[in-house]
PLY file of the C-alpha trace (Angstrom):
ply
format ascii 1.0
element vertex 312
property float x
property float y
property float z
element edge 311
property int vertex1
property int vertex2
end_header
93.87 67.25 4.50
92.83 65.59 1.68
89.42 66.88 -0.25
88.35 63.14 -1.65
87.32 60.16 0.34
90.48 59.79 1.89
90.27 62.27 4.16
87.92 59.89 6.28
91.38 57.93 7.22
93.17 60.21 9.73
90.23 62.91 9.62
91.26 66.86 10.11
87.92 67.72 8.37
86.78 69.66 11.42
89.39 71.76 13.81
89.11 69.54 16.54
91.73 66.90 13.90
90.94 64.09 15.77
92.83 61.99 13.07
90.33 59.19 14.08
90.22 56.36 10.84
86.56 56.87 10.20
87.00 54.42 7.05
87.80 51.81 9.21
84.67 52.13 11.61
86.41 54.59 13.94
83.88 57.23 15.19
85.81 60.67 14.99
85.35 64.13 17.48
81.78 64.07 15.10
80.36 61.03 16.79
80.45 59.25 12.77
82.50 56.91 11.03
82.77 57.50 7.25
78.85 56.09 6.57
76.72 59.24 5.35
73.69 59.61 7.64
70.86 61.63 6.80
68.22 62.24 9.88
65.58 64.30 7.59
65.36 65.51 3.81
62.12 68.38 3.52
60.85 71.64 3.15
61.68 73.82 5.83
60.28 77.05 6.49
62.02 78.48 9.65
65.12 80.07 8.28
65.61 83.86 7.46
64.05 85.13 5.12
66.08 85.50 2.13
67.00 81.64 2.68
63.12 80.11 3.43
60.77 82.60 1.86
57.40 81.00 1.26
58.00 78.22 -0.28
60.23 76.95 1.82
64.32 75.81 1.91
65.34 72.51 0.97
66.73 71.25 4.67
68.96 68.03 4.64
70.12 67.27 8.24
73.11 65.61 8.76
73.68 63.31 11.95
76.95 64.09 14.07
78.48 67.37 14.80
82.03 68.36 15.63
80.90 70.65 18.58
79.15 69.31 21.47
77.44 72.36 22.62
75.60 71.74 26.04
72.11 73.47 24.86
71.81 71.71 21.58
68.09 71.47 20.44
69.04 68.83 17.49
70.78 66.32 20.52
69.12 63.53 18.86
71.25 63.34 15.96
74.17 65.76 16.86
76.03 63.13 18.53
75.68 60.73 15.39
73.32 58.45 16.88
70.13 58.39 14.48
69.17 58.99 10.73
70.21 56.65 7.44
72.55 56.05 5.76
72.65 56.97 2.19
74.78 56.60 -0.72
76.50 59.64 -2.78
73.72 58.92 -5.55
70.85 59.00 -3.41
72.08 62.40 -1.44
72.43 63.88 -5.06
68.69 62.03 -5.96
67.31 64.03 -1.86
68.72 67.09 -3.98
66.85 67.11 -6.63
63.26 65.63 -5.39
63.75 69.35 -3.26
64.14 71.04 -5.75
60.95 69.37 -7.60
58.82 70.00 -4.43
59.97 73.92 -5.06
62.86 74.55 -2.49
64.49 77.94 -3.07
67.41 76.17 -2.44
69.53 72.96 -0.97
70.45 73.75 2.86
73.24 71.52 3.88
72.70 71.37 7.45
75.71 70.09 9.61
77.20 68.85 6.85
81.30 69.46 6.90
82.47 65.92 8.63
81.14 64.48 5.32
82.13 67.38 3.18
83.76 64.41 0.43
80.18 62.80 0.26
78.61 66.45 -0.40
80.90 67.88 -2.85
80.62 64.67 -4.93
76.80 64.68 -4.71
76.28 67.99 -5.28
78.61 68.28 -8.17
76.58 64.80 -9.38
73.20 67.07 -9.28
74.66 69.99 -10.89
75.26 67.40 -13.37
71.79 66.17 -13.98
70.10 69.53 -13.59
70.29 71.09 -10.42
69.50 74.61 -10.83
69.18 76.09 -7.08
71.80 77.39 -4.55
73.28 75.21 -2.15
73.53 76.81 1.25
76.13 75.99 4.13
74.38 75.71 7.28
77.41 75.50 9.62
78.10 76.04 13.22
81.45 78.70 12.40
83.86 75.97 13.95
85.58 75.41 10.24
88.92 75.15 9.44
89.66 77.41 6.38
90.58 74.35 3.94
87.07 72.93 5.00
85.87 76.42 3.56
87.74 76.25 0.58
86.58 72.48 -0.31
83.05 73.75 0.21
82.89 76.88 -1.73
83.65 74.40 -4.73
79.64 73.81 -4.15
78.58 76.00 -1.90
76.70 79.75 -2.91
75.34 80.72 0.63
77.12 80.63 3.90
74.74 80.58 6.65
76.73 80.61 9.41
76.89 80.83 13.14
79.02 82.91 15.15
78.54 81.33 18.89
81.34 83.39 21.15
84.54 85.07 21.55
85.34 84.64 25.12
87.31 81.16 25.62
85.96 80.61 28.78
82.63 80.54 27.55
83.37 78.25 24.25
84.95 75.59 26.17
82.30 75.61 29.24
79.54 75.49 26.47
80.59 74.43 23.67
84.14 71.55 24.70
86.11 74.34 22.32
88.65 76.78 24.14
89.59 78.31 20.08
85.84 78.88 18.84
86.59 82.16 18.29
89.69 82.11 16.76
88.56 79.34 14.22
85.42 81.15 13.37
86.99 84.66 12.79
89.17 82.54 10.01
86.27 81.01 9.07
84.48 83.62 8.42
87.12 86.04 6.86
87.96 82.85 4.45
83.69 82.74 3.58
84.04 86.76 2.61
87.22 86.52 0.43
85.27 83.89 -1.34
82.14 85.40 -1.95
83.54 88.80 -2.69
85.67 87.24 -5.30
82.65 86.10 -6.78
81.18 89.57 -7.48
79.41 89.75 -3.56
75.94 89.15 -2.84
72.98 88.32 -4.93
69.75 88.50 -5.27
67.15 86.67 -7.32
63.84 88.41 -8.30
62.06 86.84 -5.75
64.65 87.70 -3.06
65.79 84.48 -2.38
69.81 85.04 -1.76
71.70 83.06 -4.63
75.29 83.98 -3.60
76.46 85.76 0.13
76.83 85.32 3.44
73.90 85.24 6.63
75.75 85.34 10.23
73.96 83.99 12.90
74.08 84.91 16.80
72.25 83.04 19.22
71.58 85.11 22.43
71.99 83.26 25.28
70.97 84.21 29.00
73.52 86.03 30.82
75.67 86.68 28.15
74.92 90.43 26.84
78.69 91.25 26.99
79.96 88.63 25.08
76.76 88.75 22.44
77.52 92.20 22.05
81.78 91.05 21.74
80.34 88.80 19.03
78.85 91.46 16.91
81.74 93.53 17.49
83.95 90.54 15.43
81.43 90.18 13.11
81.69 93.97 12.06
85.38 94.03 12.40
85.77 90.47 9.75
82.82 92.02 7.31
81.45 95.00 7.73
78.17 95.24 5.85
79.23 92.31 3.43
77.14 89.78 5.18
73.45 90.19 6.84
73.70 89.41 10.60
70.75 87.44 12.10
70.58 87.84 16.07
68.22 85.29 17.42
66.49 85.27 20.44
65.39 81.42 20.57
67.61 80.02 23.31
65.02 77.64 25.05
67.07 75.28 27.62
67.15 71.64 26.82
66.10 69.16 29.41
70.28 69.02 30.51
70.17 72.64 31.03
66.91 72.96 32.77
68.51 69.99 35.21
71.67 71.63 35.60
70.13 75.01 37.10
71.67 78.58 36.41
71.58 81.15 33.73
71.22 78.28 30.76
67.71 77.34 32.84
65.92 79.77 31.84
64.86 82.04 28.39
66.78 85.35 27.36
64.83 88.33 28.71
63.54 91.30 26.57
65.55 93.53 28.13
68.59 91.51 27.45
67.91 90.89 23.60
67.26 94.31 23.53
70.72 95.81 24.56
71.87 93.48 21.75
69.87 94.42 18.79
70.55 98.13 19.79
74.14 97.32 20.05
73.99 96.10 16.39
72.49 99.07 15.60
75.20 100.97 16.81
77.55 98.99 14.82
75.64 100.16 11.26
74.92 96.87 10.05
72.60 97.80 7.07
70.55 94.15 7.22
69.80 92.61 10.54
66.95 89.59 11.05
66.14 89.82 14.23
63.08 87.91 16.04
59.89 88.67 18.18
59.25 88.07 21.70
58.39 84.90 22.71
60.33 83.03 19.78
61.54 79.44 21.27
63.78 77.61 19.33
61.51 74.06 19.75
59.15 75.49 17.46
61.54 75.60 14.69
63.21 72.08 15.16
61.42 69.50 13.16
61.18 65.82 13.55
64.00 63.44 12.78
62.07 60.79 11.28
63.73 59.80 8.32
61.11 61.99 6.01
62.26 62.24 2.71
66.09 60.11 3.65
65.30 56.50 1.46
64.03 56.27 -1.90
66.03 55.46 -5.29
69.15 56.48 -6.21
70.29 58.81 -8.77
71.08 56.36 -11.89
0 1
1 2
2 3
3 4
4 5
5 6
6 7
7 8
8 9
9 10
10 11
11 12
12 13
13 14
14 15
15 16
16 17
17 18
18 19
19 20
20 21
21 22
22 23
23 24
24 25
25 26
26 27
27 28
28 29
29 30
30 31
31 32
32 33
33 34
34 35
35 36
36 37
37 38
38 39
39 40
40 41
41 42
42 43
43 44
44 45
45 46
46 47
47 48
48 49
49 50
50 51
51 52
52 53
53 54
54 55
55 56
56 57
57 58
58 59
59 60
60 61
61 62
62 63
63 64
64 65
65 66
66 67
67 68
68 69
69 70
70 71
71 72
72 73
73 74
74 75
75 76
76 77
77 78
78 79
79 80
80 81
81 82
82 83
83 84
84 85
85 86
86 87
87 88
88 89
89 90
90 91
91 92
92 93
93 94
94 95
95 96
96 97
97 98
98 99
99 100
100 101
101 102
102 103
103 104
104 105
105 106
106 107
107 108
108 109
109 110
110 111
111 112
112 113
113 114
114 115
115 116
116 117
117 118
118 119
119 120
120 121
121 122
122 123
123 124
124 125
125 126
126 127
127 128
128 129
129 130
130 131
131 132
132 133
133 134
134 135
135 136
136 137
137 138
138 139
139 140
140 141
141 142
142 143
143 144
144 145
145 146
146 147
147 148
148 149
149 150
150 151
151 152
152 153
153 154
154 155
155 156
156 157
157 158
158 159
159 160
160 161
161 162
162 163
163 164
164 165
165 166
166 167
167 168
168 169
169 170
170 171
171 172
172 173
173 174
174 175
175 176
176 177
177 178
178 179
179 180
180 181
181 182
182 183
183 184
184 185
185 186
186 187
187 188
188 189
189 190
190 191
191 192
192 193
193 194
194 195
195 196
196 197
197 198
198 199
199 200
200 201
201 202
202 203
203 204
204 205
205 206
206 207
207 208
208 209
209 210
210 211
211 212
212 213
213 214
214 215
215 216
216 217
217 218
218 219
219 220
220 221
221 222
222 223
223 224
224 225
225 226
226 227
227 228
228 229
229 230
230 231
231 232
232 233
233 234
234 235
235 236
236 237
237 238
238 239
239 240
240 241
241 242
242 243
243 244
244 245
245 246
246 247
247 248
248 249
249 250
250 251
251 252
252 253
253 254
254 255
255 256
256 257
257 258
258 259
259 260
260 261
261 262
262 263
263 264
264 265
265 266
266 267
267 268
268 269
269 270
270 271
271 272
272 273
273 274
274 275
275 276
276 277
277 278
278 279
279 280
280 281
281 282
282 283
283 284
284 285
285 286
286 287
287 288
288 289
289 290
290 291
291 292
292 293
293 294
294 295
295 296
296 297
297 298
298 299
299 300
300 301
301 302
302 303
303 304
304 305
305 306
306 307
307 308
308 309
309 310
310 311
């Protein structure tokens, strides 16, 4: 796979390698052809806490996804169909207007089927000033080059970590190997880091270098949550912060479709989680209060802060 532009021609950027030509119009597995869209460019103040703080994390959300997970709250621009498109320039411009309206840091949402447009924008910031950490908001499904290109840029991984029972991947999620992709992933994103002299804090304590894994909960499912955490100790250890979330809230498909995925995690069910977490010894855990639903922290995909001048 190659790491410049011309990886959009027979694209492997994500595992699914549909070798789609995404220069030539073809949509790939990601719903995109090779045209940068960018649903939403703001402040965004619903990430853990290391990675939002007060003042809020710099959230560009790319349209498209490589997994086409059934309870998706961000639908309306997973599957590629909304947001702008941008240039490299004005992605590196979105960048740095964030960073002028105080973002603790550039959070790449979604953003690996266009990691050649990133890694030359970001590297295009760097070069007129960017000063902030650019975070890696990523499902887990990477293949470990697509780690490698990405830690050219990238200082935080924030990461999900969605199953290890195949069953459950490809009935969920269209991906039979999600966990075998994401333990690589993952064990790829600690090598890096760790290379790098582990994690770091600023004086604020906003995270400028390390690793946040995130485990969505979902109704049902305590075994393989608790299977999840179990990887997640085995790959790292205490070398990353785990974040076990408690936001499942089923999308109009799910509610339709009946079963488990129609309905909220209970208390009782999050609870054997966190405890099992506990168990494990993980020294920094997020973890969320009752009630949380994940609509409350999905914003609007309106375009806010997408057009505007490019970087010159």
């Amino acid at each position: 796979m190659g790491s410049g532009f011309s990886a959009y021609t027979c694209c492997s950027l994500c595992p699914r390698a549909c070798g789609a030509d995404r220069a030539a119009g073809e949509c790939g597995a990601c719903g995109c052809d090779d045209t940068l869209r960018i649903a939403r460019a703001a402040l965004h103040y619903w990430e853990e806490p290391p990675v939002s703080g007060t003042a809020g994390s710099g959230a560009i959300f790319f349209s498209g996804c490589p997994l086409t997970c059934v309870y998706c709250q961000n639908h309306e621009i997973s599957r590629g169909l909304s947001g702008e498109p941008v240039t490299v320039q004005r992605l590196a411009r979105i960048m740095l207007e964030l960073e002028g309206q105080g973002a603790l840091n550039i959070n790449l949402v979604t953003p690996t089927h266009f990691a050649p447009h990133v890694i030359a924008a970001a590297k295009l910031a760097r070069g007129r000033g960017l000063a902030i950490p650019l975070v890696c908001n990523t499902s887990g499904y990477e293949t470990r080059h697509a780690v490698e290109m990405l830690s050219e840029v990238v200082d935080v991984w924030l990461t999900d970590y969605k199953y290890v029972d195949p069953d459950l991947g490809m009935r969920l999620s269209h991906v039979a190997d999600y966990d075998a992709v994401a333990s690589s992933a993952l064990a790829r994103m600690v090598s890096i880091v760790e290379s790098r002299g582990g994690r770091t804090l600023g004086s604020d304590g906003r995270l400028l270098q390390g690793i946040i894994v995130r485990h969505l909960v979902l109704p049902a499912h305590v075994a393989d949550s608790c299977a999840v955490l179990d990887r997640v100790w085995e790959i790292c250890g205490n070398a990353v912060d785990i974040s076990v979330m408690n936001q499942y809230t089923p999308n109009a498909l799910c509610a339709d479709r009946g079963g488990d995925l129609a309905r909220c995690v209970s208390p009782e069910e999050y609870e054997l989680v966190l405890d099992h977490a506990d168990a494990l010894g993980f020294d920094r855990m997020w973890w969320q209060e009752s009630g949380t639903v994940s609509e409350s922290f999905v914003p609007p995909f309106d375009n806010s802060g997408v057009l505007g001048p490019e970087l010159r």
